[in-house]
Phi, psi and omega in degrees: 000326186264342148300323179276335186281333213274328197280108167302139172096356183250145180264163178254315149348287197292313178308334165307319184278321183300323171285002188066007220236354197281343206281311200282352181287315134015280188297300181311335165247355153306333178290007188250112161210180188271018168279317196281345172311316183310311165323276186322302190274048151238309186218029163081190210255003186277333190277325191286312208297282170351303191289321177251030170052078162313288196334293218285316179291317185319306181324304206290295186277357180287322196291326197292313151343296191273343191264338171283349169266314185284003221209285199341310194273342184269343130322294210282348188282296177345293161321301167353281161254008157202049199296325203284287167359306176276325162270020177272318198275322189258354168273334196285331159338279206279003186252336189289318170319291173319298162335284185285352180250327187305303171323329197265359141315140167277070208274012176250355184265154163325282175308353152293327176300305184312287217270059167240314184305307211276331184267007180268319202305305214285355158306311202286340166266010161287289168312330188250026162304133178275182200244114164293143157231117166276157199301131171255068182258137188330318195231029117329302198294309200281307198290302175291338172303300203281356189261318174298345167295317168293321154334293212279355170270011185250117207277133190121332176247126193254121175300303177327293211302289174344291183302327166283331182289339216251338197092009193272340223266007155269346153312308163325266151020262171318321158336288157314297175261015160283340210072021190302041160027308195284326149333277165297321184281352164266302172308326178276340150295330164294320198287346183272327168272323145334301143314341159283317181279330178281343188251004157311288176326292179316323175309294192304333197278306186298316197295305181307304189228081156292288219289307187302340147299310157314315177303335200261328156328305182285272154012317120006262199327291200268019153292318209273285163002307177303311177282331186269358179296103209310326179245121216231133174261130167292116173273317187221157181181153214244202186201110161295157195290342161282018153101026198232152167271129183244157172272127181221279198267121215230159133244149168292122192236129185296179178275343179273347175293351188283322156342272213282305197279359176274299205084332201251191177298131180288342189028041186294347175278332192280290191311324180302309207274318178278348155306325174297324190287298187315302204314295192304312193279326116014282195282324175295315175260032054042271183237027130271339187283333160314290177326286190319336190268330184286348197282294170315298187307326172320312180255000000 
């Protein structure tokens, strides 16, 4: 999850649905209310850990930490230098995703249709959004935090992406790898009343309306296919305060117009294969996430 939030336009999100972990990641932070504080000073804190499932977030979010720390410059090199791969790989992710969440639709009814309708339009119009650059002030900072969080737990919608239209996201970045202290800790306090207040809501929504909430999720995925589409010419693009061009209004290309209108190599053999990767990997956590549900039941 935290390798895919680092890549603007890919969700974190969407791997928590692909692994099967989205439902208990939901419930589980839905449980930090000021009831379960009530839990800890009534019967300690083993009982409040229990009660909002510790283990299980440490796990989720320790892991997300470390692949965002350990993984931001090794992303940002990828891109760099081998952007069509790397989005060659997460489209394949993400079309393997569709799929694997689509299937599972109610797929004769309307209202699936509707909310299929309604999460591809509002991506795509995300995806075609103009680019802002806002003041990188704490609580700015605090602020792109608490609204890119509510992305990335959502799949299909990318907090990065999110983060770039607003202008925050080479603040971020840069952040990371100065180690910017004061930064990250207003982004991360943003990020935290945002995930809270955003997966109640979300929580209340699957439990209440699943299938038209899954439907308009899947609806997401494939609106998000527009922004990840490995061969993209830059229409518009902003120049960040250290001098570098980020690309924000793109067009999509086949690969031999990317050729021509590009100059350089499409490297479609190369990209077919990591798509094909995205794809096998995909179907591979699939079905551990099967094994594990036979498991669990088992005992």
């Amino acid at each position: 999850m935290g390798a895919a939030d680092v890549v603007p336009g890919v969700s974190g999100g969407t791997i928590a649905f692909i692994s099967g972990i989205y439902d208990e990641l939901l419930d589980s932070l839905r449980r930090w209310t000021p009831a379960a504080l009530g839990i800890w000073y009534r019967e300690g804190f083993g009982a409040f850990w229990k009660h909002t499932n510790g283990n299980f977030l440490l796990t989720v979010f320790g892991g997300v930490l470390l692949s965002i720390f350990s993984l931001a410059n090794v992303v940002s090199y990828a891109l760099e230098y081998h952007p069509l791969l790397v989005w060659g790989f997460f489209f394949g992710l993400v079309v393997a995703s569709v799929v694997y969440i689509g299937r599972g639709l109610a797929l004769r009814s309307p209202q699936v249709w509707i909310g299929l309708a309604v999460g591809t339009v509002v991506a795509l119009a995300i995806s075609l959004g103009k680019p802002m650059q806002l003041p990188d002030e704490w609580w700015m900072v605090f602020l792109a935090g608490s609204i890119a969080i509510c992305a990335m737990i959502l799949p299909g919608v990318s907090g990065s992406f999110l983060l770039l239209l607003m202008g925050m996201y080479p603040v971020f970045i840069q952040a990371v790898a100065d180690l910017n202290w004061l930064i990250l800790g207003c982004f991360l306090a943003g990020c935290v009343t945002g995930l809270l207040l955003f997966s109640h809501f979300l929580s209340w929504l699957l439990h209440r309306f699943r299938e038209q909430t899954l439907a308009v999720l899947t609806g997401f995925l494939i609106g998000s296919l527009n922004i990840i589409w490995p061969w993209k010419h830059a229409l518009q693009t902003f120049v960040d305060r250290h001098g570098e061009e980020i690309p924000v209004v793109q067009e999509n290309l086949w690969p031999t117009d990317y050729a021509a209108v590009t100059g350089n190599d499409p490297q479609t053999a190369m990209v077919l294969v990591l798509m094909a990767l995205g794809l096998f990997l995909v179907l591979g956590l699939e079905h551990w996430a099967t094994q594990n549900d036979e498991k669990r039941k088992a005992l």
